[in-house]
Structure formats: structure tokens, C-alpha cells
C-alpha positions as CSV (number, residue, x, y, z in Angstrom):
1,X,0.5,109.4,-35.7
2,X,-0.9,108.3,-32.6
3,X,0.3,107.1,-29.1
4,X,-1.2,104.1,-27.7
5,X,-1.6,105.0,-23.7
6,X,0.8,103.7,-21.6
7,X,3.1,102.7,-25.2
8,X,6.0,104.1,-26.4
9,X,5.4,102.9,-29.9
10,X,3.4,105.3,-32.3
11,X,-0.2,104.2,-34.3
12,X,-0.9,105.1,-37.7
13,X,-4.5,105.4,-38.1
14,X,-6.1,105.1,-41.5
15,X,-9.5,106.7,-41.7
16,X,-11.8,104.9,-43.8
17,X,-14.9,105.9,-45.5
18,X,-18.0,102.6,-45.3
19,X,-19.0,102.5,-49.0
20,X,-20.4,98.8,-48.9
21,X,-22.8,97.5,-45.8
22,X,-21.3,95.4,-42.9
23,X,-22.5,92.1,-44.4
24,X,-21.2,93.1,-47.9
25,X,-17.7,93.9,-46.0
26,X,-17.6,91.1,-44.0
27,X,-18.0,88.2,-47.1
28,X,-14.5,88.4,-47.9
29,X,-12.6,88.3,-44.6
30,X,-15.5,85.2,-43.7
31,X,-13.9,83.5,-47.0
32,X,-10.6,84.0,-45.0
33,X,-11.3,82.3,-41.6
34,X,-13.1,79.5,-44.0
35,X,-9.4,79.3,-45.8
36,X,-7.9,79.3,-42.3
37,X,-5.9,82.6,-42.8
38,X,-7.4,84.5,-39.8
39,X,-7.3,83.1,-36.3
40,X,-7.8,84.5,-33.0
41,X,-5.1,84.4,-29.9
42,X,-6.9,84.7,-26.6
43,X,-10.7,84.9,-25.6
44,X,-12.7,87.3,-26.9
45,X,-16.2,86.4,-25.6
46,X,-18.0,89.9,-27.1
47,X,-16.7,89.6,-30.1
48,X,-17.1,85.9,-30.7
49,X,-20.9,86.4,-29.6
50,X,-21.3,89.2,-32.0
51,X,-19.6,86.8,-35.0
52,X,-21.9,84.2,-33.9
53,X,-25.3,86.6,-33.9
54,X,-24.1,88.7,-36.8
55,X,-27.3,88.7,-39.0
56,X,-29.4,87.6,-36.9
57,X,-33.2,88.9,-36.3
58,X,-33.0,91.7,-33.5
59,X,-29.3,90.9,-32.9
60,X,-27.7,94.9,-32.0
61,X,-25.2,96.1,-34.6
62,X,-21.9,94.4,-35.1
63,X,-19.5,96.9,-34.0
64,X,-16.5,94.8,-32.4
65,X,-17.4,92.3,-35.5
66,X,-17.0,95.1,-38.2
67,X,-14.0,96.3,-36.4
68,X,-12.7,93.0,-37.0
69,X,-13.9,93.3,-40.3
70,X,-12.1,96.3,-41.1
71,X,-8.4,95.5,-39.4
72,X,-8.6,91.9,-41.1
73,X,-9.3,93.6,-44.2
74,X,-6.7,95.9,-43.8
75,X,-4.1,93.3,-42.8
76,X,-5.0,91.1,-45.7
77,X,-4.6,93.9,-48.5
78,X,-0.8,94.8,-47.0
79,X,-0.4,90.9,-47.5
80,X,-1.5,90.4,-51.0
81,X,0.3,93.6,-51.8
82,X,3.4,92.6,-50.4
83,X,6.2,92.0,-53.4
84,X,7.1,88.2,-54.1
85,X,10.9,87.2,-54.1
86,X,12.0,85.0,-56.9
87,X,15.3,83.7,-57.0
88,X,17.1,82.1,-59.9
């Protein structure tokens, strides 16, 4: 567990291990914002200019973007794996 600086509130941190390459990651969570499941809150200039140059001749690597990737990722698995209610 972590502490965020300045929070009182601890952080898990999950270390992951990049098996797949960041456009072969990022195909599924792009299928999301298509479906309108993702959406940002707030401005985030970088990272919007690194979703619009990802794959793009010369363009740097796509770090903020595959952060993005991987928290989207990560918050989209705990929601499909979350149990359904049923009632009767």
C-alpha cells in the first residue's frame, strides 16, 4: 500500500507485466470510448494530443496514452467482474 502525498487515503498498486504492444492493448479500451463507456472529466491537453498522434509516423511514445490504457483496462475488468443482482 501506498500513500498518495499530501492524502490520507492509502493506494493499492498492481504491478503489471506488458505481454501485448501498446496498440494491441489499446484496441479494447478504443472499442470502449467508441461504446461511450470511458469519458474524460477536465482538460487533459498532453494526453489528448498523445490519443490523437498515437500511431502516428515519428509521433514519441505514448506514455500518458498507455497509462490510460492500462487504468481503463483495469477499471473495466473490476466492472465486468463485478457479481450481477437478480431478484425474484
Amino acid at each position: 500500500m501506498l500513500k498518495l502525498a499530501g492524502g490520507d487515503q492509502p493506494v493499492t498498486v498492481r504491478l503489471r507485466h506488458a505481454s501485448k504492444s501498446k496498440r494491441d492493448r489499446a484496441e479494447p479500451v478504443s472499442v470502449m470510448y467508441a461504446r461511450g463507456e470511458v469519458r474524460h472529466v477536465g482538460v487533459f491537453r498532453e494526453l489528448e494530443d498523445e490519443l490523437c498522434s498515437f500511431g502516428a509516423e515519428g509521433a514519441a511514445s505514448p506514455d500518458r496514452a498507455d497509462a490510460l490504457v492500462w487504468a481503463v483496462s483495469e477499471l473495466g475488468a473490476v466492472r465486468r467482474a463485478a457479481p450481477k443482482v437478480w431478484t425474484v
